[in-house]
C-alpha positions, 0 to 999 in steps of 0.5 A: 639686697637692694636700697634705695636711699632718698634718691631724686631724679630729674629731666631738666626742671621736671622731678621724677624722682623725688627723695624715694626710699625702698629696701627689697630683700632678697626672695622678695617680691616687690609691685610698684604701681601707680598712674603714667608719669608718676616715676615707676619706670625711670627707678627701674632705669636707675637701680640698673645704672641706666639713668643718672640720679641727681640726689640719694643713692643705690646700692645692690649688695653694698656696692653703690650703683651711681658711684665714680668706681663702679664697674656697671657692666659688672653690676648688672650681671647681677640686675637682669631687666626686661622692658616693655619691647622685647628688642629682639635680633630679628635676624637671629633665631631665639636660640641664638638670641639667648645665647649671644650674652652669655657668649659675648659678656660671661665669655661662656663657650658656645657650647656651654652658652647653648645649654644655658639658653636651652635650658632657661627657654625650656624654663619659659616654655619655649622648648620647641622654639630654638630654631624659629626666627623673634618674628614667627613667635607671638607677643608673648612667646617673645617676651618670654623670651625676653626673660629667657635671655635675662635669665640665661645671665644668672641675675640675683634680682629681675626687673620687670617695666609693665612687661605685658602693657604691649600684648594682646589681652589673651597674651598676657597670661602666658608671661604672668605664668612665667613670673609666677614661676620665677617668684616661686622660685624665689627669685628677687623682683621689682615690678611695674605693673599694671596688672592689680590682680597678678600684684595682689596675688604674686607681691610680699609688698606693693608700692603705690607711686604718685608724682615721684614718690612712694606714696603708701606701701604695704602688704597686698591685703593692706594696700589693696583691702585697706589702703590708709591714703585717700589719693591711694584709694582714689587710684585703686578705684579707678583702676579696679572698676 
């Protein structure tokens, strides 16, 4: 499991993170939502290793994210994340992409590398793109690749920071598709998103952030058909107009 325990985190005077306590299980599917600025994005950062804490700590299965001993490179094999950006080598084809962890970090061969890329691409839905170049697919076809190339890591948990905030509307279902499926499967998931309906229908809870902190978390239904908070019900009208 993840546990998040009364974390804060700052950039120089501004808090972004301020005393955050969350545990997520394995199998289940965790929403964060909330307005821009409100620390969503910086706690996925910080349950990867990628950004220091001030206060509190992470632990993935037991072992503490921020402390001194920690082998990060080795913790997040377990923690694959996927951004907004899909960051591509748009000199290498998908194929190649996929396989290029697997191959450097797993020290996996090529060929066992290849059929791992092969397959987690078929996965996505990206069975005939192998050869083509990150610039030839669509927005949606490279953040599905995107996943892929988390995948093909074996991760235990998957993060996901506001993964369709830079597509195109009619885009955004073919990713949506592909986290379906992964929440069908019972993959581990924190996500950050803007996407009400696809939280509604996908999340065991949902998390509602504001100014650093779990606000009301809850069920869907709960938060959703009944939040008990008025800054939740506030944001959820605004949002759900």
């Amino acid at each position: 499991m993840i546990e998040i325990e009364n974390v804060d985190k700052s950039f120089g005077a501004l808090k972004v993170l301020d005393g955050v306590s969350l545990a997520v299980n394995k199998g289940e599917v965790v929403s964060i939502i909330g307005g821009s600025g409100s620390g969503k994005s910086t706690l996925l950062m910080c349950i990867n290793g990628l950004e220091p804490i001030q206060g509190g700590r992470i632990l993935v299965d037991g072992t503490e994210v921020h402390a001194r001993g920690t082998d990060l490179n080795k913790l997040r094999r377990k923690i694959g994340i996927v951004f907004q950006q899909w960051n591509a080598f748009p000199h290498l084809t998908v194929l190649e992409n996929v396989t290029l962890a697997p191959r450097k970090v797993l020290r996996k061969s090529r060929e066992e590398a290849d059929a791992i890329a092969r397959r987690q691409l078929e996965h996505v839905g990206l069975g005939d793109k192998f050869n083509a170049f990150p610039g030839k697919l669509s927005g949606g076809q490279q953040q599905r690749m995107a996943i892929a190339r988390a995948l093909a890591m074996a991760p235990e948990y998957m993060l996901f920071d506001e993964v369709t905030s830079a597509l195109d509307p009619q885009l955004v279902g073919e990713v949506l598709d592909t986290m379906r499926l992964l929440a069908r499967e019972g993959m581990t998931m924190i996500l950050v998103t803007h996407e009400m309906g696809f939280a509604r229908e996908v999340s065991d809870r949902v998390a509602f952030f504001k100014s650093g902190k779990i606000h009301e978390i809850g069920s869907p239904e709960q938060l959703f058909g009944n939040p008990q908070l008025p800054d939740t019900r506030a944001f959820l009208n605004s949002v759900l107009k």
